[in-house]
KEDRENKOL-634007 format. One record per residue: residue number from 0; residue in three letters; x, y, z of N, C-alpha, C, O in turn. Coordinates in steps of 0.001 Angstrom, whole numbers, plus 500000, padded with zeros to 6 digits. Each point is the difference from the previous one (the first is absolute). Example, Ala and Ser with C-alpha at 12.3 -4.5 7.8 and 13.67 -1.06 7.14 Angstrom:
<recs>
rec num: 0, residuo: Ala, n_c1: 513190, n_c2: 494310, n_c3: 507800, ca_c1: 499110, ca_c2: 501190, ca_c3: 500000, c_c1: 500900, c_c2: 501200, c_c3: 500000, o_c1: 501036, o_c2: 499981, o_c3: 500665
rec num: 1, residuo: Ser, n_c1: 498614, n_c2: 501069, n_c3: 498615, ca_c1: 500820, ca_c2: 501190, ca_c3: 500060, c_c1: 499230, c_c2: 501090, c_c3: 500730, o_c1: 500509, o_c2: 501108, o_c3: 500169
</recs>
This chain:
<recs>
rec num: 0, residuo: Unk, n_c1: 726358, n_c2: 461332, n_c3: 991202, ca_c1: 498645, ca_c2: 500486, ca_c3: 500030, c_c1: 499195, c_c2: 499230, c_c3: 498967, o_c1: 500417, o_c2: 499839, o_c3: 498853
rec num: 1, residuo: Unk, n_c1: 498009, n_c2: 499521, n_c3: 501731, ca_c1: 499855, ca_c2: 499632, ca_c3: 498736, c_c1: 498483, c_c2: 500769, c_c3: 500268, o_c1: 499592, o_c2: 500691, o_c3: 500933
rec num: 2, residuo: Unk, n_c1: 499603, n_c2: 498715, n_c3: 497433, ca_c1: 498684, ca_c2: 501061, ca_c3: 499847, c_c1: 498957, c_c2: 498758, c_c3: 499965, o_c1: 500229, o_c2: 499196, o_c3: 499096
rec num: 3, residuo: Unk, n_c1: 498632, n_c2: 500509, n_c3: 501763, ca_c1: 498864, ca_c2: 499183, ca_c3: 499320, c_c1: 499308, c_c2: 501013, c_c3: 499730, o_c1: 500021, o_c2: 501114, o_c3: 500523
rec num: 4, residuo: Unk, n_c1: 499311, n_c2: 498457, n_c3: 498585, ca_c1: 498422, ca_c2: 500874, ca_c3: 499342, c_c1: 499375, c_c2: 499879, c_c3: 500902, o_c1: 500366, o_c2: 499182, o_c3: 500845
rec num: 5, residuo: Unk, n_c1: 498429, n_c2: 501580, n_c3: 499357, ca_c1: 498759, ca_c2: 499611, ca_c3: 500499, c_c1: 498929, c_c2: 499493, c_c3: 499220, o_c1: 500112, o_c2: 500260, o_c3: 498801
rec num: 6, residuo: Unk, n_c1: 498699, n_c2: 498976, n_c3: 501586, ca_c1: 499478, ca_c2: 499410, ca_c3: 499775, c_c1: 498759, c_c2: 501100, c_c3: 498988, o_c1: 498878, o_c2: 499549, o_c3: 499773
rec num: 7, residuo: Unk, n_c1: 501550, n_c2: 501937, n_c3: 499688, ca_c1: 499565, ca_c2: 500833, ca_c3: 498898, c_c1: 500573, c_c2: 499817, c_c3: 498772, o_c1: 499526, o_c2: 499960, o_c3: 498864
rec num: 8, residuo: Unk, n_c1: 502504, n_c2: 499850, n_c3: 501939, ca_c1: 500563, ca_c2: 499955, ca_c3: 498201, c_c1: 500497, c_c2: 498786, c_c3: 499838, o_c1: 500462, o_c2: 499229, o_c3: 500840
rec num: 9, residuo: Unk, n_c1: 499372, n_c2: 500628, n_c3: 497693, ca_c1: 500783, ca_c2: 498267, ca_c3: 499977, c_c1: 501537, c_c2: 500305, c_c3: 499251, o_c1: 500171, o_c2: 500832, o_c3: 499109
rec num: 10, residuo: Unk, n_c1: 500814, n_c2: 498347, n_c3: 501437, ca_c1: 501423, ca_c2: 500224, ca_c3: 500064, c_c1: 500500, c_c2: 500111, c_c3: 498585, o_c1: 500972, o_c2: 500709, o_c3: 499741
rec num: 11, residuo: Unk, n_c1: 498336, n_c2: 498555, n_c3: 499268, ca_c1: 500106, ca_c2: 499874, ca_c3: 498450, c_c1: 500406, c_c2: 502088, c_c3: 500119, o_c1: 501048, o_c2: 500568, o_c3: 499693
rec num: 12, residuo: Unk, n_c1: 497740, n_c2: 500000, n_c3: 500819, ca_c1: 499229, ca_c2: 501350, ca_c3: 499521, c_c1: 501461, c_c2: 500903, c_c3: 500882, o_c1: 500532, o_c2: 501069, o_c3: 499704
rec num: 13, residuo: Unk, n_c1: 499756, n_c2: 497993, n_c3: 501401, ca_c1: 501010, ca_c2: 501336, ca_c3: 500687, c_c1: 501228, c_c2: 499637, c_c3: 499511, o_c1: 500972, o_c2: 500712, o_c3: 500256
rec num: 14, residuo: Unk, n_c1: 499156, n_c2: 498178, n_c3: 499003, ca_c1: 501719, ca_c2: 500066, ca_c3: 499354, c_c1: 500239, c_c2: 500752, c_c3: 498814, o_c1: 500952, o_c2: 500523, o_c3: 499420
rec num: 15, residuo: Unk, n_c1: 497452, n_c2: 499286, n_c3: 500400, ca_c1: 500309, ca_c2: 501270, ca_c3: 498221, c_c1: 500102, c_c2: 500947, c_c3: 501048, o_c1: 501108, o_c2: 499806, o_c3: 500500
rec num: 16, residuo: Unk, n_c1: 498380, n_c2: 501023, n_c3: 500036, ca_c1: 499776, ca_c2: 501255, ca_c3: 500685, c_c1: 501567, c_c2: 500483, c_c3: 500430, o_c1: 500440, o_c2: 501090, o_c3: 499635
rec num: 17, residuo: Unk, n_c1: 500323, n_c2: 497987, n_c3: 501165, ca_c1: 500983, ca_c2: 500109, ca_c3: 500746, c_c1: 501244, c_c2: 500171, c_c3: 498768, o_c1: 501111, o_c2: 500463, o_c3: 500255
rec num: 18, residuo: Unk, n_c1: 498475, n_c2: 499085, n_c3: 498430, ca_c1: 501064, ca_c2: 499967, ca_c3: 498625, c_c1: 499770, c_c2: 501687, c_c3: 499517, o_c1: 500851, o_c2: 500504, o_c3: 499268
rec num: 19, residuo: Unk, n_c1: 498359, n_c2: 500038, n_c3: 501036, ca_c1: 499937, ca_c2: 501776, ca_c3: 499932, c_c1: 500744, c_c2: 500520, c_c3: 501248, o_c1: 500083, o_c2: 501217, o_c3: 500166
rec num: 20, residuo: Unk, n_c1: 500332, n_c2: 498129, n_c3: 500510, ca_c1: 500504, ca_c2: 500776, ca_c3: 501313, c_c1: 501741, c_c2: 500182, c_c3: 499562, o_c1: 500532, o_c2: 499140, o_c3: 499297
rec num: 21, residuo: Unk, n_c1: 500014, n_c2: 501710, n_c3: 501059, ca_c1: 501399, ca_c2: 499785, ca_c3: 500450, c_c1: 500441, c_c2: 500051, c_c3: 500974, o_c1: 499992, o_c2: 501149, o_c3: 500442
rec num: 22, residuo: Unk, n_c1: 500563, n_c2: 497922, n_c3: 500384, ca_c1: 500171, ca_c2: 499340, ca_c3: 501239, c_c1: 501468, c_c2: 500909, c_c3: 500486, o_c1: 500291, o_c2: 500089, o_c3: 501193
rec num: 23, residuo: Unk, n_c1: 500442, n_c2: 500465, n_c3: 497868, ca_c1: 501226, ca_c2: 500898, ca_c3: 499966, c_c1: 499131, c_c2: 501093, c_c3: 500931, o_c1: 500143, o_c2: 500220, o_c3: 501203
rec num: 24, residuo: Unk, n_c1: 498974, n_c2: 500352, n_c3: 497921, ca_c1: 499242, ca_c2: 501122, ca_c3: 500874, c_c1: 499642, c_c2: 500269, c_c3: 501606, o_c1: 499923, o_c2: 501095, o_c3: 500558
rec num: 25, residuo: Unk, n_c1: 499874, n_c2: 497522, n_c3: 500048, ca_c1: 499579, ca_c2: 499717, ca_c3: 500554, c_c1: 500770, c_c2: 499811, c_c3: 501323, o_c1: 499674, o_c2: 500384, o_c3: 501124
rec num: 26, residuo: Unk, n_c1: 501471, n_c2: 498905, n_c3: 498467, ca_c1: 500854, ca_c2: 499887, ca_c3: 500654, c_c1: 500970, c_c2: 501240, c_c3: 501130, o_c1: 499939, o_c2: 501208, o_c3: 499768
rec num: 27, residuo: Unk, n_c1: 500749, n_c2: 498323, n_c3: 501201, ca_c1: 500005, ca_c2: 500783, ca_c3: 500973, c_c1: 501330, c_c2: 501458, c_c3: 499741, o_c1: 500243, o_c2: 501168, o_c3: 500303
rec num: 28, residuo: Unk, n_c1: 500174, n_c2: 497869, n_c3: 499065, ca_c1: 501380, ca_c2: 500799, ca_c3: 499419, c_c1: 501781, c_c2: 499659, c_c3: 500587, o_c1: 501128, o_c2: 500396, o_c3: 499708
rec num: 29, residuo: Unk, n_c1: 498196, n_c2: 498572, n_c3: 501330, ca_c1: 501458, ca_c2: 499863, ca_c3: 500408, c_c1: 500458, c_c2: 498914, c_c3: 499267, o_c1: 499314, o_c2: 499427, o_c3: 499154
rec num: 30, residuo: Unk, n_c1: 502258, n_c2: 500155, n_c3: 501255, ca_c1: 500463, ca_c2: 499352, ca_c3: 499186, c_c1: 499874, c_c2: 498667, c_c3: 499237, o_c1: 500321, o_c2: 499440, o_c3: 498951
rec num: 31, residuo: Unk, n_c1: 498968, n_c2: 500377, n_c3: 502294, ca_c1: 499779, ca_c2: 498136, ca_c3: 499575, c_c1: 498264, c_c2: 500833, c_c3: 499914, o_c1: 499492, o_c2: 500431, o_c3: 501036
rec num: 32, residuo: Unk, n_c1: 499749, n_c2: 499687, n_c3: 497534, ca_c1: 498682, ca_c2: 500370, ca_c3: 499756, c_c1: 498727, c_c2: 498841, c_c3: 500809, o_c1: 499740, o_c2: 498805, o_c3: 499859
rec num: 33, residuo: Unk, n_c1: 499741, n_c2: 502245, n_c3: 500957, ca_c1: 498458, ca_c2: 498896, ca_c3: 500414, c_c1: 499440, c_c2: 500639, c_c3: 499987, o_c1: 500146, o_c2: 501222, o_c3: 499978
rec num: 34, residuo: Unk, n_c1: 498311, n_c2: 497625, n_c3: 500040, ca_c1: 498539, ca_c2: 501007, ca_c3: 500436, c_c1: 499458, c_c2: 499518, c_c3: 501021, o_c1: 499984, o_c2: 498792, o_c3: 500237
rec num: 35, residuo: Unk, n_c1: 499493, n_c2: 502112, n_c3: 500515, ca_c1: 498969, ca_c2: 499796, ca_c3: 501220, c_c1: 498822, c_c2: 500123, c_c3: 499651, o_c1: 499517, o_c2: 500545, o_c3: 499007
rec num: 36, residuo: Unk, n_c1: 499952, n_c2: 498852, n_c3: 501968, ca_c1: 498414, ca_c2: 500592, ca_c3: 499996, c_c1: 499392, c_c2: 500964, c_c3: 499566, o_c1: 499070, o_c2: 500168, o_c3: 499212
rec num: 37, residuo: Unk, n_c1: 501959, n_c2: 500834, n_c3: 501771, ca_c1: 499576, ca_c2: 501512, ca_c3: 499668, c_c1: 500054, c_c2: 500149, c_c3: 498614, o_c1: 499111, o_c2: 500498, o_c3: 499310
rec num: 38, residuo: Unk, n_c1: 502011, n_c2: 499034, n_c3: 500279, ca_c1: 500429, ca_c2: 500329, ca_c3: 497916, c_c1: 498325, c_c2: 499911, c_c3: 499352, o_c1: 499827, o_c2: 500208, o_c3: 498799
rec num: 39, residuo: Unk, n_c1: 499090, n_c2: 499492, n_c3: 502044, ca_c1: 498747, ca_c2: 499696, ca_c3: 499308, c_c1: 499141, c_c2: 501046, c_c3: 500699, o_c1: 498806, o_c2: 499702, o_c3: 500021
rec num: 40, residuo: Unk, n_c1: 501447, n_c2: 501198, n_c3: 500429, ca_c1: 498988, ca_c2: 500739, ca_c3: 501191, c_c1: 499151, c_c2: 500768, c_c3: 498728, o_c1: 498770, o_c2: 500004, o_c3: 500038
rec num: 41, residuo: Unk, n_c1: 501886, n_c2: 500575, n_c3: 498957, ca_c1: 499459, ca_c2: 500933, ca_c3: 499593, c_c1: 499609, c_c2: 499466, c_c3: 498400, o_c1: 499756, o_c2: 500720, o_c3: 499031
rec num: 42, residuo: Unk, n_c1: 500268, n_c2: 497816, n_c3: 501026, ca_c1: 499883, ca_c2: 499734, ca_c3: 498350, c_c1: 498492, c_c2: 499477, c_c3: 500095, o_c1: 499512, o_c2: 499514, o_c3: 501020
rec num: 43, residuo: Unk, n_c1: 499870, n_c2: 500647, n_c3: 497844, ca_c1: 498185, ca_c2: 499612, ca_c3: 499803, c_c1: 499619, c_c2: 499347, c_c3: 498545, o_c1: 499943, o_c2: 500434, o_c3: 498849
rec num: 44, residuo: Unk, n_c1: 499770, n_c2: 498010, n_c3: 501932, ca_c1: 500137, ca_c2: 499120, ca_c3: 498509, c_c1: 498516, c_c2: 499955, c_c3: 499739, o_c1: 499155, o_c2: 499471, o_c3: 500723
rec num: 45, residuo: Unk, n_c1: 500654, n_c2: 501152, n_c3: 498157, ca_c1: 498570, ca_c2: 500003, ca_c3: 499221, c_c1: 499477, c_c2: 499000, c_c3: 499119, o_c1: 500492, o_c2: 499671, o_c3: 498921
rec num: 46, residuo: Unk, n_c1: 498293, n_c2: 499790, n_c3: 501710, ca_c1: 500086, ca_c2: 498250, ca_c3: 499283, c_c1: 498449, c_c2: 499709, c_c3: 500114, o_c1: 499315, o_c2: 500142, o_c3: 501013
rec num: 47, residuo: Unk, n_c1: 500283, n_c2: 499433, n_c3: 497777, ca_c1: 498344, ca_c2: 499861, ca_c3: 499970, c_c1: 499738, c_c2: 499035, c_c3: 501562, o_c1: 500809, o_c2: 499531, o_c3: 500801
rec num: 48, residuo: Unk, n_c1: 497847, n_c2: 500459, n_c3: 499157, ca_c1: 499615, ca_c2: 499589, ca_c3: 501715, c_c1: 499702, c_c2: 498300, c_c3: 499460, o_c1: 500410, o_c2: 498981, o_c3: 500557
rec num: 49, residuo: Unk, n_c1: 498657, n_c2: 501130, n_c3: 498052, ca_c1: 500265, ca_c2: 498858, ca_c3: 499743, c_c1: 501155, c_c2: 498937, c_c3: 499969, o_c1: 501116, o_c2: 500474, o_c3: 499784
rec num: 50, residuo: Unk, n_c1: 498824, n_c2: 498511, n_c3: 500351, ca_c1: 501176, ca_c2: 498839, ca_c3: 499872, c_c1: 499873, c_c2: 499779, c_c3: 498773, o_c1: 501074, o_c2: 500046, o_c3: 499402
rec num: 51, residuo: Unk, n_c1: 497810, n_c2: 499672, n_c3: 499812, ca_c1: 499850, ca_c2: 499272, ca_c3: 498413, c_c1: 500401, c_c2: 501461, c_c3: 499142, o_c1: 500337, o_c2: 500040, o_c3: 498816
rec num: 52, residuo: Unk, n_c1: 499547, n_c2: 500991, n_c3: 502001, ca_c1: 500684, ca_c2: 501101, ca_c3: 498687, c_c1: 501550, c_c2: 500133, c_c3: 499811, o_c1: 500683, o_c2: 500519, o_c3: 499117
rec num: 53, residuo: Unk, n_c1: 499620, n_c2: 498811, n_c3: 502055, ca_c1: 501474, ca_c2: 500603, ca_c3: 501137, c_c1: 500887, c_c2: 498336, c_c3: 498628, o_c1: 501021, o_c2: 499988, o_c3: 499312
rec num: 54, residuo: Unk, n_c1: 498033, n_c2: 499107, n_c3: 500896, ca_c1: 500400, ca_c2: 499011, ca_c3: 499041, c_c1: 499817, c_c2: 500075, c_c3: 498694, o_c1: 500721, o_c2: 499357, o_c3: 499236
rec num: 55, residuo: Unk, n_c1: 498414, n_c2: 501336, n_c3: 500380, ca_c1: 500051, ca_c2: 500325, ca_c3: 498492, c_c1: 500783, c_c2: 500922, c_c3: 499346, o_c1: 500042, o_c2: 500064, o_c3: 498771
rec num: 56, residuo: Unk, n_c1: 500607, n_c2: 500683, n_c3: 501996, ca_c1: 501126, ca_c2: 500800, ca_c3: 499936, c_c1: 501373, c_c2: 499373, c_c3: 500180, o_c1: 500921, o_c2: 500486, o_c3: 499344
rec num: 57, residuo: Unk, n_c1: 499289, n_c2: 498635, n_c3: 501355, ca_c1: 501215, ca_c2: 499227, ca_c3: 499970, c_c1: 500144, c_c2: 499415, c_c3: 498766, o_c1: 501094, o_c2: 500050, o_c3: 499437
rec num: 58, residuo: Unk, n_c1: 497542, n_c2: 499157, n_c3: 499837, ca_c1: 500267, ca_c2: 498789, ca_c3: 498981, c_c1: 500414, c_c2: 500704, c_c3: 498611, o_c1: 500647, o_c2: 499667, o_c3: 499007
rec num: 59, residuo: Unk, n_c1: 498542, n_c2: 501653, n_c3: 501491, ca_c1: 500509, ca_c2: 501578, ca_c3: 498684, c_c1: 500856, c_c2: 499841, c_c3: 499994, o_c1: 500409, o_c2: 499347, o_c3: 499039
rec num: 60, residuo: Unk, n_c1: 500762, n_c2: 501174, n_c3: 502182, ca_c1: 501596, ca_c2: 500014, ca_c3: 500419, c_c1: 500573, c_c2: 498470, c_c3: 498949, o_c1: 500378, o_c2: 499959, o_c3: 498830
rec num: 61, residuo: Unk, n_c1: 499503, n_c2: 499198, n_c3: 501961, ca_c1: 500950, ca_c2: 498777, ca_c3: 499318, c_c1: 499593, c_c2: 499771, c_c3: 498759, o_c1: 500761, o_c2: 499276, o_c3: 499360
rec num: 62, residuo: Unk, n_c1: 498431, n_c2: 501045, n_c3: 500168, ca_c1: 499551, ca_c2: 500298, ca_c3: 498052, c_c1: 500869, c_c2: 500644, c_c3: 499627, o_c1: 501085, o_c2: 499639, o_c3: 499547
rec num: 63, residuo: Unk, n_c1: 498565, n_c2: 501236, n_c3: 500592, ca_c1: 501377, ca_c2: 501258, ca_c3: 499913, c_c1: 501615, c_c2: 499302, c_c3: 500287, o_c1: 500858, o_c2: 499691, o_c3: 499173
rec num: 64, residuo: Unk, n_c1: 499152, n_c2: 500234, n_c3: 501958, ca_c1: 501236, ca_c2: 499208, ca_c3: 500134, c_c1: 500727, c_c2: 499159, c_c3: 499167, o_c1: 501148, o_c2: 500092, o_c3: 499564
rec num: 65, residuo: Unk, n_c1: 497790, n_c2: 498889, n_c3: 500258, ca_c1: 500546, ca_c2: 498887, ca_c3: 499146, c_c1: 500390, c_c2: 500325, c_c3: 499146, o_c1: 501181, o_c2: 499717, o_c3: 499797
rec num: 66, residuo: Unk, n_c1: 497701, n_c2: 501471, n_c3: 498660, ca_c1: 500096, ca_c2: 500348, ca_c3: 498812, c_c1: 501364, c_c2: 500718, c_c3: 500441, o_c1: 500815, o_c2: 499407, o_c3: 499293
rec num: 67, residuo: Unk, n_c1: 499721, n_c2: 501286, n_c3: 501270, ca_c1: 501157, ca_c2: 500751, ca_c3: 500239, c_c1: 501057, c_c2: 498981, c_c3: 500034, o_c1: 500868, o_c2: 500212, o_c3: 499153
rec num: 68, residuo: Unk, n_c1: 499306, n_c2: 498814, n_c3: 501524, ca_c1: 500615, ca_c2: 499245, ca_c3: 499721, c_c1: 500070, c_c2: 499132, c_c3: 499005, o_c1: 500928, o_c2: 499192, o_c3: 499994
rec num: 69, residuo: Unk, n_c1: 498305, n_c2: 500809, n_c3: 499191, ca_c1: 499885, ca_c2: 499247, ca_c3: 498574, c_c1: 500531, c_c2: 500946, c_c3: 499121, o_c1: 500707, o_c2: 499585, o_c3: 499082
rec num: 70, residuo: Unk, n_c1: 499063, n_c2: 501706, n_c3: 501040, ca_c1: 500615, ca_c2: 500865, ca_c3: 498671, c_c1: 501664, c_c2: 500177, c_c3: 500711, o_c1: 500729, o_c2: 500401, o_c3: 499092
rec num: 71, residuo: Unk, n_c1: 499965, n_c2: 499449, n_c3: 502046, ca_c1: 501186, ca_c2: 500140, ca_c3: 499949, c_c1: 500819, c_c2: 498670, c_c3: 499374, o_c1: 501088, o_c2: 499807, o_c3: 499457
rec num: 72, residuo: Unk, n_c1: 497902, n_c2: 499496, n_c3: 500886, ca_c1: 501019, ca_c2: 498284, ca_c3: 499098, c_c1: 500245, c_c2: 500329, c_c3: 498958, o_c1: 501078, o_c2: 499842, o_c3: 499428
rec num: 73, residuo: Unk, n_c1: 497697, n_c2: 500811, n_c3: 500045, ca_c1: 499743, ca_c2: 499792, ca_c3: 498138, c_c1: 501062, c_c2: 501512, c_c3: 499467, o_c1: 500631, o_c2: 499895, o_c3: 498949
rec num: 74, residuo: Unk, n_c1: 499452, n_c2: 501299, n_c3: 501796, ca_c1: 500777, ca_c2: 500340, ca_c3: 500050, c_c1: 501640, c_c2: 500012, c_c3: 500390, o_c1: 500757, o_c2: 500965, o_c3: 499893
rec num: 75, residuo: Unk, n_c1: 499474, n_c2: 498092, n_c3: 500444, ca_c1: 501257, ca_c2: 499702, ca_c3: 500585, c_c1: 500665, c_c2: 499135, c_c3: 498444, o_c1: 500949, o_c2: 500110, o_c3: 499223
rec num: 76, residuo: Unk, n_c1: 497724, n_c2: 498941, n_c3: 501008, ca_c1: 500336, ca_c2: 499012, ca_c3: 498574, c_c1: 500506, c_c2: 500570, c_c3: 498926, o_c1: 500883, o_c2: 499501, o_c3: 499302
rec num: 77, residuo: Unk, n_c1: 498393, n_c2: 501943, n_c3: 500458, ca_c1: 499723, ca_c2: 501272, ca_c3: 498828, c_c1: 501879, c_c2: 499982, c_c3: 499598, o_c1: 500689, o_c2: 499610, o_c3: 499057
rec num: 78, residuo: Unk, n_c1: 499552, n_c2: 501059, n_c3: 502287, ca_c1: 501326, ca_c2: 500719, ca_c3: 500343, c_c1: 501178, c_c2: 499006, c_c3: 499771, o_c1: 501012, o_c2: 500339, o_c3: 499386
rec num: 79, residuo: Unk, n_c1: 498775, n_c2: 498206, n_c3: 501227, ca_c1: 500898, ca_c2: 498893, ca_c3: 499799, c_c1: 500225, c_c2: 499714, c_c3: 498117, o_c1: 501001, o_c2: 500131, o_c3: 499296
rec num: 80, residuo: Unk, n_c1: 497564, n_c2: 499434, n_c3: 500364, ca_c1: 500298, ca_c2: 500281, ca_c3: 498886, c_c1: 500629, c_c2: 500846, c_c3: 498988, o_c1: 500779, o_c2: 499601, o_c3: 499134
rec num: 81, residuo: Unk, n_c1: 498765, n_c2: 501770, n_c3: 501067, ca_c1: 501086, ca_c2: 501345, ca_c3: 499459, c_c1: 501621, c_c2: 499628, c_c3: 500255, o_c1: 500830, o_c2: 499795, o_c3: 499114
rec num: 82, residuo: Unk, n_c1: 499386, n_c2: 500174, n_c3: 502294, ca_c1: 501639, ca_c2: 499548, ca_c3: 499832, c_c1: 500320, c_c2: 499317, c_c3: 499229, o_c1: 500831, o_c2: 500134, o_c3: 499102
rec num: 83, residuo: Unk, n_c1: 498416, n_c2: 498905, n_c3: 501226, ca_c1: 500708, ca_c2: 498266, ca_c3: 499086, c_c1: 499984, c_c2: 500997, c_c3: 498207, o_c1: 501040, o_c2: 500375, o_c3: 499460
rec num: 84, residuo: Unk, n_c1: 497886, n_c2: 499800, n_c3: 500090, ca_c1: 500399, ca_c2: 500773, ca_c3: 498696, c_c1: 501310, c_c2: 500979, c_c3: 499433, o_c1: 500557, o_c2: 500060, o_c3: 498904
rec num: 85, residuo: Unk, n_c1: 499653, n_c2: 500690, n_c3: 502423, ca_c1: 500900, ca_c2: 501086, ca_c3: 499636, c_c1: 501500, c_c2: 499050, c_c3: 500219, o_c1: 501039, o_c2: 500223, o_c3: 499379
rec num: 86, residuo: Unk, n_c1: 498780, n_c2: 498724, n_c3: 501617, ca_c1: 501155, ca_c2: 499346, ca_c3: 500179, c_c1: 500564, c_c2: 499414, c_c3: 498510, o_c1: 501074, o_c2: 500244, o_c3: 499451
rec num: 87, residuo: Unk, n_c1: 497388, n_c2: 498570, n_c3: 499929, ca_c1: 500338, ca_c2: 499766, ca_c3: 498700, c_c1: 500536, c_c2: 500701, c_c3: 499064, o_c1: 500997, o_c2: 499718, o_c3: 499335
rec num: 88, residuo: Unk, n_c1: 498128, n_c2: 501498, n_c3: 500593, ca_c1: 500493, ca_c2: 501063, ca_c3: 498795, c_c1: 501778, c_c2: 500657, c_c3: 500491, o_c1: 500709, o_c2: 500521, o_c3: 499138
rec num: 89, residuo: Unk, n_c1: 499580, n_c2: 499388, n_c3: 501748, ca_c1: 501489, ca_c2: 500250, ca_c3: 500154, c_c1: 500979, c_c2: 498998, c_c3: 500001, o_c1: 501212, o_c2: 500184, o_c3: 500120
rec num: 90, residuo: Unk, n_c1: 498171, n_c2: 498683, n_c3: 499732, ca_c1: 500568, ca_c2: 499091, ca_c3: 499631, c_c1: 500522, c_c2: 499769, c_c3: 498956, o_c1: 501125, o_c2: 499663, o_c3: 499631
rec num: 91, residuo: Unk, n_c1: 497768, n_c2: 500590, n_c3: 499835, ca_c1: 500169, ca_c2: 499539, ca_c3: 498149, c_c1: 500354, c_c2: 501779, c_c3: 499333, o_c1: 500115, o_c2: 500279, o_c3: 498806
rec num: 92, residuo: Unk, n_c1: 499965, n_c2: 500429, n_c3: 502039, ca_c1: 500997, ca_c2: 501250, ca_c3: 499321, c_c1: 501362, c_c2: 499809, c_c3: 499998, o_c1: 500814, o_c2: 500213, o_c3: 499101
rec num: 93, residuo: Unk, n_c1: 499385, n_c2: 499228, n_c3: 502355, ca_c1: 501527, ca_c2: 499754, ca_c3: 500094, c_c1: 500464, c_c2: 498766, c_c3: 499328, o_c1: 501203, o_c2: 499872, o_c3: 499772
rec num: 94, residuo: Unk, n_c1: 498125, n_c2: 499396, n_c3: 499959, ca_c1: 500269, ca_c2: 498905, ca_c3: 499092, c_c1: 500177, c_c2: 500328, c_c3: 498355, o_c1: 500591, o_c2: 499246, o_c3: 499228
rec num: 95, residuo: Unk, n_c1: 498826, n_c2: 501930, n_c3: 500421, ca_c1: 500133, ca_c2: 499927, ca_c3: 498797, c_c1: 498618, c_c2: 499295, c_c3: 499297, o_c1: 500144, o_c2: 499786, o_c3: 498796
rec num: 96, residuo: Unk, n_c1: 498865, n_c2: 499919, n_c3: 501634, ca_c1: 498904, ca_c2: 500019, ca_c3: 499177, c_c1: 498615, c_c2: 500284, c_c3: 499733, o_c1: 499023, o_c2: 499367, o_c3: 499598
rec num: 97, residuo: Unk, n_c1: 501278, n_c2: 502000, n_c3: 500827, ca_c1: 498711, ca_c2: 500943, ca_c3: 500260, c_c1: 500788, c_c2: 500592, c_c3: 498968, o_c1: 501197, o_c2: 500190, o_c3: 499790
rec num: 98, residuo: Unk, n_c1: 497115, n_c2: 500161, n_c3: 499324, ca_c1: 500147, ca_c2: 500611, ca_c3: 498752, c_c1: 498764, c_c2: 501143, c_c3: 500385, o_c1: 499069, o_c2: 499981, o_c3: 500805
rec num: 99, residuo: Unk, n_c1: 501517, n_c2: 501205, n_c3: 498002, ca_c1: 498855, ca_c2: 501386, ca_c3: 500373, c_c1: 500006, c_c2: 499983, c_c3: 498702, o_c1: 501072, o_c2: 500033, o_c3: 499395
rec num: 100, residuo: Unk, n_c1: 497468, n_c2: 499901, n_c3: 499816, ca_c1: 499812, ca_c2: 500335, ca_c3: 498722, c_c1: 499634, c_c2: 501659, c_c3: 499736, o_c1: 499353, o_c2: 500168, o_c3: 498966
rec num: 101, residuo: Unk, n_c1: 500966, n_c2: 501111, n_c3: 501820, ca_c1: 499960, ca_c2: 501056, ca_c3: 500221, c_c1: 501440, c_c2: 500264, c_c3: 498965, o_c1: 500894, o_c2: 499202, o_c3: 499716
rec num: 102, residuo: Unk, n_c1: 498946, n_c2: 502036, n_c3: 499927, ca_c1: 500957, ca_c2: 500378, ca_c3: 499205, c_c1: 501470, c_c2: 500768, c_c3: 500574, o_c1: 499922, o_c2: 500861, o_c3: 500876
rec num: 103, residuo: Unk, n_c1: 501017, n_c2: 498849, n_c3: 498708, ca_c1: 501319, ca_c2: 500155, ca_c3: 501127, c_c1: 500201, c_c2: 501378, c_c3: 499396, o_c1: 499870, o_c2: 499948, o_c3: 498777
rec num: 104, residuo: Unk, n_c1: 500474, n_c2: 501571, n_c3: 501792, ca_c1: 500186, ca_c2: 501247, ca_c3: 499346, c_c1: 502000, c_c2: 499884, c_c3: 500142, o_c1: 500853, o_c2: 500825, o_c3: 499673
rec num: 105, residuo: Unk, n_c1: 499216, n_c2: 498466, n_c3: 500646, ca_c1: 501527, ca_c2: 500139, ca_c3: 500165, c_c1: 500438, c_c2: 499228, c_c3: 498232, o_c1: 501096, o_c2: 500324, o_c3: 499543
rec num: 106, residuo: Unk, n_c1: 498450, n_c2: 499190, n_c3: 500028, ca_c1: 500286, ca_c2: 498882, ca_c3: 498895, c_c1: 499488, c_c2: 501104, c_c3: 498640, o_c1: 500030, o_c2: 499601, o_c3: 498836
</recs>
């Protein structure tokens, strides 16, 4: 099955739209999952009439997008880094040269 837009929505506007859908839902239930036509009888996609709003809302979307994908790098980086630290610091415990200038209550 496939979907063209019509010449109201532009496809940028119905792939965000279609990324709110769950297609699980939709589906028929048998084993091998599909959708028909019908799977659409009763769904109502709400979408400015304009095209230049329908597009100014997409370029929102991939702003968004992108920055989302920029804070998981920088977060990932965050996290890579933390290991590599805790790896070092167990390193140099089990090595014998990590020092704690904290006071020992056993001594």
């Amino acid at each position: 099955m496939a979907l063209i837009p019509s010449k109201d929505i532009t496809s940028d506007y119905l792939y965000f739209w279609f990324k709110t859908v769950d297609l699980n839902e939709l589906s028929n239930g048998a084993n091998v999952p599909q959708i028909n036509n019908y799977s659409f009888d009763d769904t109502f996609i709400n979408f400015p009439k304009l095209i230049e709003e329908q597009e100014q809302i997409v370029a929102k979307l991939d702003k968004i997008l992108d920055y989302n994908e920029e804070l998981i790098i920088k977060y990932q980086q965050k996290l890579t880094n933390l290991e590599d630290l805790k790896k070092s610091l167990l390193e140099q415990a089990f090595a014998g040269k990590l020092t704690c200038n904290e006071p020992n209550p056993t001594h």
